[in-house]
N, C-alpha and C positions, 0 to 999 in steps of 0.2 A: 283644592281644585287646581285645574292645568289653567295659569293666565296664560303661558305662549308654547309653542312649540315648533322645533324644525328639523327638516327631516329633508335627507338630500342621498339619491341613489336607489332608496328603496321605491323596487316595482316601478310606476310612472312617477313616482309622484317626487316633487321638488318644491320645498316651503321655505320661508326663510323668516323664524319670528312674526308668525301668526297670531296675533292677541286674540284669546278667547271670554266668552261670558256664561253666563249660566245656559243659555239654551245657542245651542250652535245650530246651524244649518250647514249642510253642505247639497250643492244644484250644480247639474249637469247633466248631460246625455251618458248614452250605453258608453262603456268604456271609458269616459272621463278619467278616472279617478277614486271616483267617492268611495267605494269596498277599496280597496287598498290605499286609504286613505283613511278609514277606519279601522283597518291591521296595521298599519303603522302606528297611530295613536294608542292601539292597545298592544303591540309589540311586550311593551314591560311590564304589562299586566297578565297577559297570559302565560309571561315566561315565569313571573312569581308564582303563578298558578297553576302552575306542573307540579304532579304529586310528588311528593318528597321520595318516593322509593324508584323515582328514575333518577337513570346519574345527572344527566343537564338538561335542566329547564330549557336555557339557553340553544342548545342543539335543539332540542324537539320544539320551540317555537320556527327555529330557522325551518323544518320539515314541514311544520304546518303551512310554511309558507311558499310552499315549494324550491326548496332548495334552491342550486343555481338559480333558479328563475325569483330569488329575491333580488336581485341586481337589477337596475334600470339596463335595459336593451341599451346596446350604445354609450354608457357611461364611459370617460375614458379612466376611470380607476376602478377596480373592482372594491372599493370602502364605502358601507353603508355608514352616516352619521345619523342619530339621533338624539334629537335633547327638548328634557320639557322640562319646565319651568313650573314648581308646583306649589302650592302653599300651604304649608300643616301649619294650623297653632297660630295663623299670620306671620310663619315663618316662611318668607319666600326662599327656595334651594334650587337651581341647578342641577339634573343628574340627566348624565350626559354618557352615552352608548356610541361607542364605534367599532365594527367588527368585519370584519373581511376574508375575504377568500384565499387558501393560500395550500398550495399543495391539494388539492382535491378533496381540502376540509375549511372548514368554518371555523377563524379565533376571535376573540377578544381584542382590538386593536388598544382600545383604550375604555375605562368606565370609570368616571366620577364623582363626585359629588360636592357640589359647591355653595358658600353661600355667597344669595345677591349682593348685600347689605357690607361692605368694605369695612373692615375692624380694626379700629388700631390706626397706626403709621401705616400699613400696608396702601398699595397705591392697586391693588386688587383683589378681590373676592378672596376670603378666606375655603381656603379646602381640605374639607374633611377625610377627601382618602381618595387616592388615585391609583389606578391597576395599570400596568403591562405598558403605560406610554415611555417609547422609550427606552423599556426596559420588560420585554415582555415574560414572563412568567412569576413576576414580582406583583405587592402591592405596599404601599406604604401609608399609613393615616399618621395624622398631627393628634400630637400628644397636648396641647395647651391653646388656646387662643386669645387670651389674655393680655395687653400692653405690659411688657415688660417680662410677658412669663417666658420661659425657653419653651419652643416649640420643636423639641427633635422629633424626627420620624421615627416611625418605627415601621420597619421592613419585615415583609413575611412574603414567604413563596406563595401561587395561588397559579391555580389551574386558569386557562384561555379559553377553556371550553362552557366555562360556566362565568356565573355573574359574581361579583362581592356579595350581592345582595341575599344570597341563595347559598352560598357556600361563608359568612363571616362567620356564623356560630362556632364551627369547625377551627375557624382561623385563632379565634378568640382562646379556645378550649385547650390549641397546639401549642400557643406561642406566652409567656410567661410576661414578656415586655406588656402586652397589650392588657393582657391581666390585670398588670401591676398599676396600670394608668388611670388615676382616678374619672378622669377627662375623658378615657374613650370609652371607659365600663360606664358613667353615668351621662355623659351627653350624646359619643356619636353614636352608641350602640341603641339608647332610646330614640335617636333621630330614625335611625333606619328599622327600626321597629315599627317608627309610625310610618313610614317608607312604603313599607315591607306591609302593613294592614290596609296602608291606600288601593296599594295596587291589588290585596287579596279581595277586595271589594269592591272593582273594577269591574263592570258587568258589558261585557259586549256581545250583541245578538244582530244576526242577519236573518230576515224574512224568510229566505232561502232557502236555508240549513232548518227550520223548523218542518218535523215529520209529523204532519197531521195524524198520520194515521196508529202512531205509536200514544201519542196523545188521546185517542180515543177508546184505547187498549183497558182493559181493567190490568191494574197494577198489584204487585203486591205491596202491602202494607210496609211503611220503614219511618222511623223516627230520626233518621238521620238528614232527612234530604234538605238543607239548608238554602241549597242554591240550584235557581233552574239551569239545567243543561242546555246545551247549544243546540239542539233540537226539541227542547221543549218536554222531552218523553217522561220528565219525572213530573212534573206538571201537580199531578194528584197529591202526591206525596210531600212537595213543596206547599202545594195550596194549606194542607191537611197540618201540614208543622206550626205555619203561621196561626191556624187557629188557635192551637195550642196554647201560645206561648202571647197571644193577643188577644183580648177579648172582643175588641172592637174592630177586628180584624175584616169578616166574613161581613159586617154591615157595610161597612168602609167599600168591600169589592163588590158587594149588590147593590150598592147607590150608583157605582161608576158601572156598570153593567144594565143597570135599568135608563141610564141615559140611550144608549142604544137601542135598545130590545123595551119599547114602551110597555108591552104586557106583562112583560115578568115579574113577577112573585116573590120567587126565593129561589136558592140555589142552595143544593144540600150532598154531602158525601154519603152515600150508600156501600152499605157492605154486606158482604156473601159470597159463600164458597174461598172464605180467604183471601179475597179481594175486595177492592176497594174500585168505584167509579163514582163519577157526579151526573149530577139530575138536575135536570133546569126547568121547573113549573113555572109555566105560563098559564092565564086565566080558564081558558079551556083545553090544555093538552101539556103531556110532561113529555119532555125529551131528553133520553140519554145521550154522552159522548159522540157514539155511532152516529147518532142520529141528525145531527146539527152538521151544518155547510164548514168548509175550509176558512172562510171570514168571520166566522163566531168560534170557531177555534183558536184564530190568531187573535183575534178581540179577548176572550178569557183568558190569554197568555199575555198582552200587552197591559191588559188590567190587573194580571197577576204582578207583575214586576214594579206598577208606577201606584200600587199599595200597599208594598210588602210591610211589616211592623219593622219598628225603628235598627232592631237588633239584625235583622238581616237587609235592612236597606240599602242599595249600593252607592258608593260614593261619586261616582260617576255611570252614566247607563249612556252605553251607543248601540244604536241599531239601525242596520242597516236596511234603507226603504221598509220603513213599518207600514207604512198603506200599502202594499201589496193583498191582495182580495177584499181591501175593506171598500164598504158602498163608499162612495162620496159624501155622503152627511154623517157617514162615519170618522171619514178621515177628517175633520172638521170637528168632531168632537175627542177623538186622539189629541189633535194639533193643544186644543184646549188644556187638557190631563198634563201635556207635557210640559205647555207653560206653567203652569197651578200648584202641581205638585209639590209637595216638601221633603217627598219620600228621599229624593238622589240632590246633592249640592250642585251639580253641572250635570248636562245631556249633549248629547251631540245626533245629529240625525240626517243620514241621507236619503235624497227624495227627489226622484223627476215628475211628479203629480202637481199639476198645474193647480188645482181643484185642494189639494194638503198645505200647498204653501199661501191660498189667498186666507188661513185663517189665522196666519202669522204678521199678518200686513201690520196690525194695531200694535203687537208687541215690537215689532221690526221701527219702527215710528218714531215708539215712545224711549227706543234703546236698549230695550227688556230683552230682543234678540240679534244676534250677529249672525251675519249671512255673507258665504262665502260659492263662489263664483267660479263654474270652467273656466280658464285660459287661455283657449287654444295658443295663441300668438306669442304669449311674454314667455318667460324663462321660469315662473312659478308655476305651478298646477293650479292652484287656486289662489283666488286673491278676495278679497273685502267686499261687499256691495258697497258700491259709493253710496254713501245716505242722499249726497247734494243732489247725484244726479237724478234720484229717482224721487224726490223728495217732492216736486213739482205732479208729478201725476197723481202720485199718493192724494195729494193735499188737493186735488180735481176729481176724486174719486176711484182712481185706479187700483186695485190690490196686486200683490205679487204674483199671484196666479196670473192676471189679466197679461200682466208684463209679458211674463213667462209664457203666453198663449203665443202672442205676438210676436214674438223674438224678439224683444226687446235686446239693441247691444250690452246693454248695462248688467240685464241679467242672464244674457243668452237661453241654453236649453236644449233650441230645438239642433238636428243634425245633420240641418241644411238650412 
């Protein structure tokens, strides 16, 4: 999971060593932040997750991001940093992004990877392998880490346009030193392997981008679809794998489904004419896809991801404003799902629903949730909910919605 993260240049946003927990919040008004605050956090997830037959992950994440317009308006350097702090195995690592504008293209300034944890005599983190700082079209990783072992580099050429992380097989496969290295073929290469499966299971959705109406489409048939799309369109197909490969799968998403929708029944996949849609019986009437409202579409899409089976569950799941078209006693029993779940190790969520955040008050409390705050004023984008300060009306009956109705300073919101 990410315990911290920071991130300085990209779009508005400005962090500095954010400690996270399992369920994140993020609050504030239109333009805040919070969607480009959830592209940042998943920046190195989505650039891992560029199909392997494009040249750079790397580039086509900066494109998704709108190019130029990845830069803070007004920065006076054109250098994005970014760096999360992550933990595989209870091994806390550093991998740290820096890339910049330079000639009317996007490089690689610097990318690393470090561990927390000071080794040896060394009086600093030990680092596993550092690109371009310094010396850019270079990378070098450490051959030993050991008290007393020699620790030479080993230096290989490496493209600016792409990551280590995307391009080391290649490096691996070129360079005969790295080969020969018992220490980098069994430690750093298995490090960023798990690295490299964190982020491939990095699941990030916006409200937004989900196309109801694609989702309502009969689809055809495919055994491949592992993971839902950023609009939701393979949906069926996803659903239909899980059962597959789960047995307990299909109960699991009709118990979290009948909390909603008290009448419901059963939900069942239908086929014909070489297609595939679902059917949702209810005590006296069945509805297809078509047939069902925009808020029970994103309800069967948000219950699809927070039950998927162990094998495609994601390691981290952000989505941005998930209560969008859901009722209020919906959002309410989302908020629920997202605390409960065991499906994903950490979530992150943003949310201006006054009405979605009073059902986090009790986890918010108990420490169970971290919530994080517009800024207009300071030099961070967003910053902590003070516990102290709000701990007093809590403990009076107040919930965070209430806060958040109110304008509360502590938690702001509103946009005036």
């Amino acid at each position: 999971m990410i315990t911290r993260f920071t991130c300085s240049n990209f779009k508005n946003i400005s962090i500095s060593d954010l400690e996270f927990g399992k369920v994140n919040l993020l609050i504030g008004p239109n333009n805040a932040g919070k969607s480009n605050f959830i592209r940042a956090l998943s920046f190195a997830a989505n650039m891992t997750n560029t199909p392997n037959n494009v040249d750079s992950g790397f580039l086509s994440e900066i494109r998704r991001n709108g190019s130029v317009e990845v830069i803070r308006h007004g920065a006076q350097t054109e250098k994005v940093h970014l760096s999360w702090r992550i933990l595989l195995d209870n091994n806390p690592m550093d991998y740290t992004l820096d890339f910049q504008l330079k000639q009317k293209s996007f490089e690689i300034a610097k990318e690393s990877l470090d561990s927390v944890k000071v080794i040896g005599k060394n009086d600093r983190p030990f680092n596993y392998f550092l690109f371009h700082d310094k010396n850019p079209g270079y990378g070098m990783f450490s051959t030993a880490h050991k008290m007393g072992s020699a620790n030479r580099r080993v230096h290989v050429p490496a493209q600016t346009d792409e990551t280590g992380l995307r391009q080391f097989d290649k490096l691996v496969m070129k360079n005969e030193d790295l080969l020969k290295s018992h220490y980098v073929r069994e430690t750093i290469f298995t490090m960023l392997e798990a690295l490299r499966s964190y982020f491939l299971k990095f699941y990030s959705y916006s409200s937004s981008q989900f196309d109801f109406e694609k989702v309502r489409q009969l689809q055809e048939p495919t055994v491949t679809a592992k993971r839902l799309t950023k609009d939701g369109s393979n949906f069926l197909n996803v659903y239909r794998y899980a059962e597959m490969i789960d047995p307990d799968f299909s109960e699991r998403f009709l118990n979290k489904m009948k909390e909603l929708i008290t009448d419901l029944k059963n939900i069942e996949i239908v086929e014909g004419l070489d297609k595939i849609g679902m059917k949702l019986h209810m005590y006296h009437s069945e509805y297809m896809l078509s047939e069902v409202s925009d808020g029970t579409i994103e309800a069967l899409l948000l219950a699809l991801l927070i039950s998927l089976p162990k094998e495609l569950a994601p390691t981290l799941l952000a989505i941005d404003e998930p209560e969008v078209n859901l009722h209020p006693a919906w959002q309410n029993v989302l908020a629920k799902w997202l605390q409960t779940s065991a499906v994903f190790s950490q979530c992150f969520i943003s949310t201006h629903s006054s009405d979605f955040l009073d059902a986090f008050t009790e986890g918010f409390r108990n420490g169970n949730v971290n919530i994080f705050v517009y800024d207009p004023t300071g030099k961070e984008s967003f910053k902590p909910l003070n516990r102290e300060r709000v701990n007093f009306e809590i403990d009076n009956g107040w919930l965070l919605g209430d806060l958040y109705r109110v304008n509360d300073p502590a938690i702001g919101g509103w946009p005036w």
